[in-house]
N, C-alpha and C positions, 0 to 999 in steps of 0.2 A: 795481273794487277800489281802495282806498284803501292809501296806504301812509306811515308817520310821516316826518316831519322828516330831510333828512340829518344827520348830524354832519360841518359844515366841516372838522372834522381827519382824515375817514378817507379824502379825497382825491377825485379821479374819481369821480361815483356812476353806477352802471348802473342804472336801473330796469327791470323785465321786469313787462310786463303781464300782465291774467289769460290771453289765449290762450295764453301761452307754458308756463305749468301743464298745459295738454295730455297734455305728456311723464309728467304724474303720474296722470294719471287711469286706465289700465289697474290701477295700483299703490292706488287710492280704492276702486278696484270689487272688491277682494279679499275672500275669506271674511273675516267680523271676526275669529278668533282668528289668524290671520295678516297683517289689514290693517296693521299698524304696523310691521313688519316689512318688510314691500312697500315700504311710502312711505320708510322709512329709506335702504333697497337703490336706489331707485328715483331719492331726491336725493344718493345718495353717486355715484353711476354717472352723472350729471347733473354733478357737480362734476366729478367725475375726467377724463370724456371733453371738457369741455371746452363740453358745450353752456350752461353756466353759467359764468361767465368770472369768474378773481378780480374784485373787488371788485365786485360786483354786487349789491345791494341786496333783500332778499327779503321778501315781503311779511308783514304781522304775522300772530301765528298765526293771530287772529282772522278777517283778510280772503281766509289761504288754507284756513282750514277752509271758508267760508262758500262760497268757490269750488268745490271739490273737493266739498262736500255729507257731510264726516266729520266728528268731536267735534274741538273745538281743542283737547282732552287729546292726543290722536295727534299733530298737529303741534306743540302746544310737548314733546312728547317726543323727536321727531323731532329738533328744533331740541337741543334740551339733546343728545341722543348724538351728532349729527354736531359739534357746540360741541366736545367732549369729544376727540374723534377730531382735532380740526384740520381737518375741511372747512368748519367757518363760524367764525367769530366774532362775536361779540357785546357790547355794552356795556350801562350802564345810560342809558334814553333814548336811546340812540344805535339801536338798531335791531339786525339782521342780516344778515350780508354775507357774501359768498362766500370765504372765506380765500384767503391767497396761499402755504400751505404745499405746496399738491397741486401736479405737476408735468401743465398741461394737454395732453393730447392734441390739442387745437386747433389746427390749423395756421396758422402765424402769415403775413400776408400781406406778399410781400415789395417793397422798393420797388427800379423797375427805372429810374425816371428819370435821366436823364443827369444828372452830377455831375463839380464841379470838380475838376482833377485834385490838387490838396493842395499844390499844385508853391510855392514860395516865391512865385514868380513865374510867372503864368500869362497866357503871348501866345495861346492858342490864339482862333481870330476865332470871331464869332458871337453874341455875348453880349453885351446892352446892361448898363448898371448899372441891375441891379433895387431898387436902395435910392433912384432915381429916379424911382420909380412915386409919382404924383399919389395918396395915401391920402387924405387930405382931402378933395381936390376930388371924387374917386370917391367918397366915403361921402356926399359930400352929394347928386352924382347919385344915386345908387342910393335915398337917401330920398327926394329929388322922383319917383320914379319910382314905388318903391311907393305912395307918397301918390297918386297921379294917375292909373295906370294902370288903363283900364278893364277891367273882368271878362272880357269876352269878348274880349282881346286873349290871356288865358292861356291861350286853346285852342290847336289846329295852327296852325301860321302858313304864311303865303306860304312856298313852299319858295326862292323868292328872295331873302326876306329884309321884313321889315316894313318899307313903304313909306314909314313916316317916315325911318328911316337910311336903306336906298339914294336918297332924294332928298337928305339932307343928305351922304351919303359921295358922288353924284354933282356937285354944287355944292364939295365939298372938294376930289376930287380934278380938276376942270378947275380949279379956282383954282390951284392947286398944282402941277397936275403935267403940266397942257396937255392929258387926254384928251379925247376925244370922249364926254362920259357923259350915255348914255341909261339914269335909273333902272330903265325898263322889261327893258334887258336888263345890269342889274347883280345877279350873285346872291353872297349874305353865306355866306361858307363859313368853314371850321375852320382857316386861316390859308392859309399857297401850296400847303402841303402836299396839303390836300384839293382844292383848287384843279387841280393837277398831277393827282391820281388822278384829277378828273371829267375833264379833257378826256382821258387816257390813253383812260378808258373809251368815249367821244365817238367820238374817232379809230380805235378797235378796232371799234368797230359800223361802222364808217361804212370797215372794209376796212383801215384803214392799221395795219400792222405794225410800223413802225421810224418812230424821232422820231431827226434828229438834236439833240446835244445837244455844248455848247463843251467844249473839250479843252483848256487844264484849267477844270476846273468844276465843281460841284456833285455832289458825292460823293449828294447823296439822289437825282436823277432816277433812276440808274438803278434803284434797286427798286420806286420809283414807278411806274416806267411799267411794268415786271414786273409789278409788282401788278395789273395792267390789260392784259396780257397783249402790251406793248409794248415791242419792244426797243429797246435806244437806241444809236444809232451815233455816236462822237465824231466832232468837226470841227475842224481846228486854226484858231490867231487867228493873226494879225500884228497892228500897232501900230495897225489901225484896226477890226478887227472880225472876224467869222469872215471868213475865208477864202473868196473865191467859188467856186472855180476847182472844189477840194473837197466843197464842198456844192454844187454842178451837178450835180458825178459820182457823189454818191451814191445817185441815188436818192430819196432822202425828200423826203416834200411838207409836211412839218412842221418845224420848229425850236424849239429852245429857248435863247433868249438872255438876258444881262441887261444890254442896251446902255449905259445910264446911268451902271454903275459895274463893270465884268465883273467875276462873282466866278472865279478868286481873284487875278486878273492888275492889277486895277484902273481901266483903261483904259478911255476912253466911246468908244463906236461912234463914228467921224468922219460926218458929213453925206454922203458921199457911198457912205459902205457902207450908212449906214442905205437910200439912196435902188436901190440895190443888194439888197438885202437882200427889199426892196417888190417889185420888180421881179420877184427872183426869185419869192415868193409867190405874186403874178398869172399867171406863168410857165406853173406845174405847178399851179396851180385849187388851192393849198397856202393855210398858216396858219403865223404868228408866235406864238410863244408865250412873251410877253414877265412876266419877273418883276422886279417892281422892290421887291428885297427891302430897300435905302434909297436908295429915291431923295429921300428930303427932309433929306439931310444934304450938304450944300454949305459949305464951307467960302471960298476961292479961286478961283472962277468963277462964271460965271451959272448957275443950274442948267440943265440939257439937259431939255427935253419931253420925254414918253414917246415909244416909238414908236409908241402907238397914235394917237396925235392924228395923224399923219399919215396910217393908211388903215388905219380902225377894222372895214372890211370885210376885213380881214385877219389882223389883231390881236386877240390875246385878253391882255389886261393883269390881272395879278393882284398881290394885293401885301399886306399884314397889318399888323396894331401891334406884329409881335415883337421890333421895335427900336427902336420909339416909346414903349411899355409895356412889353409884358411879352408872351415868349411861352406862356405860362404862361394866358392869356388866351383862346387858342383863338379867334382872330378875326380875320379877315381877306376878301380881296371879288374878284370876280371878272368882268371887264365884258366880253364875248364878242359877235364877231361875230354878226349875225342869224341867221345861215346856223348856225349851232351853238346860238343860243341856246334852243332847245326842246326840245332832244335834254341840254342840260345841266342845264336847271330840271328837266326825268321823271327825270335820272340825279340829282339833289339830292334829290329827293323819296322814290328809293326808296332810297336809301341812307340816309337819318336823320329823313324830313320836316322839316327846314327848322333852324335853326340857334336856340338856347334864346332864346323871347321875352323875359326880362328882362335878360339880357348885352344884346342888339341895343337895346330902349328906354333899357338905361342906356347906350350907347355914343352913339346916337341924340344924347340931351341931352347929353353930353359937348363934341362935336361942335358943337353949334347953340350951344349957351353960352359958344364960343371956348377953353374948356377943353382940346383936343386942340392948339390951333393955340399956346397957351402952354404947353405940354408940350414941344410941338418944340422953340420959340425958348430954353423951359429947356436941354434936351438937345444943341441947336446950340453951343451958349456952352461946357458944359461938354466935349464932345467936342473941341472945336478945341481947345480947350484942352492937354488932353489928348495929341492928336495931333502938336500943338507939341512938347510935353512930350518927344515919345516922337523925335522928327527929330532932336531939339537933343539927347539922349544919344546918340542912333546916330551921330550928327557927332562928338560929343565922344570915345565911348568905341572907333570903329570906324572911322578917319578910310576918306576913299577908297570908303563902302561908299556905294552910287546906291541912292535911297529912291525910290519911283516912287505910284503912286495915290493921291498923297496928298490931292487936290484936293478927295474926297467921299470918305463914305462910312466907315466902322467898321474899316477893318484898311488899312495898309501892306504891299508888297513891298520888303525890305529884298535887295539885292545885296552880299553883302561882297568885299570884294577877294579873288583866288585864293588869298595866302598861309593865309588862314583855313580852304583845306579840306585832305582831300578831305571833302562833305558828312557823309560816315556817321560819322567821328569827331568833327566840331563838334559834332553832334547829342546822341552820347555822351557828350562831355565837360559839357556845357552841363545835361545832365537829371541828371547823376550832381552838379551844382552845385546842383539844383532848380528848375530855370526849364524851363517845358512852353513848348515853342516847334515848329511845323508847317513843314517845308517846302514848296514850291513842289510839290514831285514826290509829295504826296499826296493832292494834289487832280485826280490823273490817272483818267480812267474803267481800270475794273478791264482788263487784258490792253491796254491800248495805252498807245502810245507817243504824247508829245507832238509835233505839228504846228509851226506855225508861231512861238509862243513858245516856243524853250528854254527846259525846265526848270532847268539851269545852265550856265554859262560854262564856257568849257574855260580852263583856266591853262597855264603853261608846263608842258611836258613829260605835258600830256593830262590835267592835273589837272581833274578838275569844282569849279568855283565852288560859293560857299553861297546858296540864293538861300528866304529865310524870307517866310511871311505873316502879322504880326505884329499880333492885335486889340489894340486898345488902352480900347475901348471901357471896360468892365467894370472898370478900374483907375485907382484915383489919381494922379497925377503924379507924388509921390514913389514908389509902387510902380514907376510905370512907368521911373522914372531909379533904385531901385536895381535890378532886374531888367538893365536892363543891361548897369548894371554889373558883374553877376554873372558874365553873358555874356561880358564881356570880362577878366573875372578868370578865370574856366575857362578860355578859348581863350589865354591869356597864352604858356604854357610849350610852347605849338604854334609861334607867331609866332616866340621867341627862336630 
């Protein structure tokens, strides 16, 4: 079926082909002294319900007479009564379209994606600046790719990932980030996220019940590994890593760490937990399960090797572009011990067959054309920046207050002096100013209590201290100096 010309002015066009007429053909096959009557009934209950959507474009009479097998008297009749009625409209040369006066019974889909909280000022961590996504550079990848890529790569792929990028992501990240990367057992998953549910899955088959996982830390493990049928037992830090003494006694022959930059504490494993840490691994025939969700953002020191470079028969290193790019992206890699690594390509495979071959060939070229590695060195420059930005008001507006993880990485822990609490009414005062700001104490696993980092300071007379985790990522510099000085406008009438 053929259908005329849109008219630019009537906006969005929906076209509906001839199978979608379907819905009319019980209504074509009627006795004739009642066929016109049917078709009328039959595309008004069609608009109303919603299986024809405003502005939807309908084909001419002529092409859906020809379809249906009725006179196109019937349907341009048809057309003129529902015209008449407000289910369609019409112009001259412009066609027939579905009106927008009927109220559709269509269920409209709703969007559940996480969103900014509206806050003036918004510290909450996690969020690189998406208006720093490479469009250029990505649109031209993505046209060298379609130009070039052969036919029979668009069928199922490796469920570990097409072998051009895991050789280019294993050459990036031992350049980068010191692993051990064998592309053979590097598999391209849907960021840490999915990364976390395959080995959950891993470690479920293979008997282990309980991961421990850092206290405070990462609020998603624990459904994560639920989902997987894994529960997660927290472990407290001190100033160089988890805890040994804790994770001896617990039990668990797994862990979850993020040694490099600890979320949300900021603090990198010292050399001699990490070596600790190994130990323990070997110990109980166990595994690391190392996320390094930015370790390529170093500001102030050298950066720290993964822990997997050091005993890759141990380590399972996973990591994504959701802070390089976009997490919005769905991309990310996963490099696993041998001893796992076939039990997590069958669990890759049944759960999605293998991750979308033109995302991977356009990340692929990305990668190999130095485009990712000048993405970073972009996103370095303007972060530090940033981070600066964000020291030099917490000094200015909040004297007294200890700024700690500032070395690497996308967020700060800010400590303010005791006068500033108790916690629950800084909090209140500061969001009722409009500045969305997280505490330390909400990054606690759900029913426990924090281990070896205090979650805040005790002040005189048993006051708790304010102690915040402040992204700075995602914000201007001037956002980030008036935000807090908001902060310190709010909390003013507290301090007097």
């Amino acid at each position: 079926m053929t259908s005329s010309k849109a008219n630019p002015a009537d906006g969005p066009e929906r076209q509906v082909g001839s199978a979608a007429w379907e819905l009319l053909l019980p209504a074509a096959s009627a006795p004739a002294r009642t066929r016109g009557r049917s078709l009328q009934a039959a595309l008004r209950e069609a608009v109303r319900s919603g299986r024809l959507a405003p502005d939807t474009r309908l084909p001419s009479s002529r092409d859906l007479a020809a379809d249906l097998g009725v006179s196109r008297g019937l349907i341009t009749e048809a057309y003129e009564q529902l015209t008449a009625e407000g289910y369609l409209r019409s112009g001259r040369g412009a066609g027939t379209w579905v009106g927008g006066a009927v109220r559709s019974a269509r269920p409209r889909a709703r969007d559940l994606a996480p969103r900014a909280t509206g806050a003036l000022a918004d510290f909450v961590p996690g969020t690189p600046d998406l208006s720093m996504f490479p469009r250029a550079a990505w649109a031209a990848a993505q046209r060298g790719v379609l130009a070039g890529l052969p036919h029979h790569e668009l069928g199922y792929p490796d469920p570990r990932g097409l072998p051009r990028l895991r050789t280019a992501l294993a050459e990036l990240l031992a350049r980068r980030r010191g692993v051990v990367a064998d592309p053979e057992r590097l598999v391209v998953v849907s960021g840490v996220a999915q990364a976390t549910t395959l080995l959950g899955f891993v470690l479920h088959a293979r008997g282990l019940r309980e991961v421990g996982v850092e206290n405070p830390g990462s609020p998603q493990h624990d459904a994560l590994y639920a989902a997987a049928g894994v529960a997660t037992v927290p472990l407290p830090l001190d100033d160089e890593g988890l805890v040994m003494g804790p994770l001896r006694e617990s039990g668990v022959r797994s862990v979850v760490t993020t040694p490099a930059h600890q979320f949300p504490t900021g603090i990198a494993y010292s050399a001699r937990r990490r070596t600790e840490l190994l130990d323990w691994a070997r110990s109980v025939d166990g595994f690391v399960l190392e996320d390094d969700y930015d370790g390529d953002f170093r500001y102030d020191r050298a950066p720290f090797g993964a822990l997997q470079g050091l005993d890759p028969e141990r380590v399972a290193y996973a990591g994504s572009v959701s802070k390089s790019l976009a997490p919005g992206l769905r991309l990310g890699w996963l490099l696993v011990p041998e001893a796992l690594a076939e039990d997590v390509v069958e669990r890759k495979r049944t759960m999605d067959l293998g991750h979308p071959t033109l995302d991977q060939a356009l990340f692929a070229r990305f990668v190999e054309r130095g485009d990712y590695d000048r993405q970073l060195r972009r996103c370095q420059r303007a972060y530090r920046e940033r981070r600066d930005a964000l020291v030099s008001a917490l000094e200015e507006h909040f004297p007294g207050a200890e700024v700690t993880g500032i070395a690497a990485g996308l967020h700060v822990i800010a400590a303010l002096p005791e006068r500033y609490g108790p916690q629950e009414r800084f909090l209140a005062r500061v969001a009722a100013a409009g500045v969305a700001v997280r505490p330390v104490t909400e990054y606690a696993h759900a029913n426990h209590a924090f281990g070896g980092h205090a979650p805040a300071r005790a002040g005189e007379g048993g006051q708790p201290g304010v102690r915040l985790v402040l992204g700075y990522a995602h914000l201007p510099p001037t956002r980030i100096r008036a935000g807090v000085r908001l902060m310190a406008e709010a909390t003013a009438t507290r301090r007097r």
